[in-house]
N, C-alpha and C positions, 0 to 999 in steps of 0.2 A: 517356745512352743512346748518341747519335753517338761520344762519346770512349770509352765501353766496346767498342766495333764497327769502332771506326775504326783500321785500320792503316796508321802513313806509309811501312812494308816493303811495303805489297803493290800488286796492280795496283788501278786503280781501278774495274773489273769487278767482283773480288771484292770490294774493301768496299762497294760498293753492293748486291751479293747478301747479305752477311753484316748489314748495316743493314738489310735488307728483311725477311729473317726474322727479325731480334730486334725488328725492330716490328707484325711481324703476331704473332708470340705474345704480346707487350706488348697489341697492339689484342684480341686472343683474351683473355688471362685478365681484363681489365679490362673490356675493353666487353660481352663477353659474358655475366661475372659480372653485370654491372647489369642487362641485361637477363634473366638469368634469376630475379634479387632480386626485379627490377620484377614478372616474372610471379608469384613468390610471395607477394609483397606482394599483388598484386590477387587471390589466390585465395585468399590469409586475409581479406580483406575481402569477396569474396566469399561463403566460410564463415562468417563474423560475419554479414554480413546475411541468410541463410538462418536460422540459429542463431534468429537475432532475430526472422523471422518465424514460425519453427516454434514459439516461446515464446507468441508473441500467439497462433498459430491452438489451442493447446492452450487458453489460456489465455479466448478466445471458447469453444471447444467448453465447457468446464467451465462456464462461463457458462449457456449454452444448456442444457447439461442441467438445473443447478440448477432454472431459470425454467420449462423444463418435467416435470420431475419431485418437482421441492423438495427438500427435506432428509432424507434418507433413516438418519442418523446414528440408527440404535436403539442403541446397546450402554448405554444404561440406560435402557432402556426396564422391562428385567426386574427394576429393583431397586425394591423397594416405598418408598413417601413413609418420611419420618422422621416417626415420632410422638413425641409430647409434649417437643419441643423448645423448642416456641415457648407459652408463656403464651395462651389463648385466652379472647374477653371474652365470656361467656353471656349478657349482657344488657345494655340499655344504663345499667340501673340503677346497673353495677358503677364505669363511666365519666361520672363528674360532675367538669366542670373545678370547679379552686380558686380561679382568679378568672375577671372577666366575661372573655368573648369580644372583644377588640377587635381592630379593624385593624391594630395593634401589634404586640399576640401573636400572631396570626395571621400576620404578614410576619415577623418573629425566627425564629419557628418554621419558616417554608418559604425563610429565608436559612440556618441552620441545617444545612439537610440537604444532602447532597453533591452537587457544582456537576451532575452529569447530570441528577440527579432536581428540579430545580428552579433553572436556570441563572439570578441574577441580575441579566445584561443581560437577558435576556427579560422578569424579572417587573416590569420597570416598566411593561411594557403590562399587563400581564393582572394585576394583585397585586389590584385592585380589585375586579374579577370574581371571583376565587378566594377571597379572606379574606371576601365575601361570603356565598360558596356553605358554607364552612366554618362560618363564624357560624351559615350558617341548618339543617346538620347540626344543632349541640348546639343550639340552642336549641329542636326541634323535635322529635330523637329519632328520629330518622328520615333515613336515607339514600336518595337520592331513586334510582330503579332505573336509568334512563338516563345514572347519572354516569360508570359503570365501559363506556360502550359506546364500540366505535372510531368517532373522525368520520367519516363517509361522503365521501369525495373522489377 
């Protein structure tokens, strides 16, 4: 910068005038530029962080509606059940196991079925309870009415 500015031809008046403004346009396009980056940088951060909150307050409101209005989702509401899809059992006569009922079959059968409807780690507490309740289904004929109701809690 001095050696581009500096002339050993001239007085030394003017290469200290002619240094002075090639260092304040230096100080100008460089320092200013950073500070005017800095300002955009903090006003895209500050855009992000509004962004981010406006995300969550939508994202509470939907909430809040849900929990006080429910699920409001009809668009099949207006389509009638599917008939005779599914094989239906008229009695219980139709349904007699082929061997005894044991604790056995009863835990195969509810390891069997997909990990939601009857998750594995869970059934080592309750399997006992449950291949019970089953057992005493067939053996009785009879499905007890309180089995299909939500726990109260």
């Amino acid at each position: 910068m001095v050696s581009d500015n500096w002339s050993s031809n001239n007085d030394l008046l003017i290469n200290v005038m002619q240094l002075t403004d090639s260092l304040k346009d230096w100080k100008r396009e460089v320092f200013r530029n950073i500070f005017w980056r800095k300002k955009d940088v903090i006003a895209q951060l500050q855009k992000e962080e509004v962004l981010y909150q406006e995300n969550l307050l939508w994202k509470q409101k939907v909430q809040c509606d849900y929990l006080c209005h429910g699920d409001h989702n009809t668009r099949y509401s207006g389509v009638p059940p599917l008939g005779g899809c599914f094989a239906t059992i008229s009695s219980w006569d139709t349904v007699k196991p082929t061997k005894a009922i044991t604790f056995e079959v009863v835990r195969s059968i509810l390891l069997s079925m997909a990990p939601l409807k009857a998750p594995s780690s869970q059934c080592d507490i309750t399997d006992l309870y449950i291949c019970e309740q089953v057992r005493m289904v067939f053996i009785s004929d009879a499905i007890p009415a309180d089995i299909s109701q939500k726990p109260r809690g």
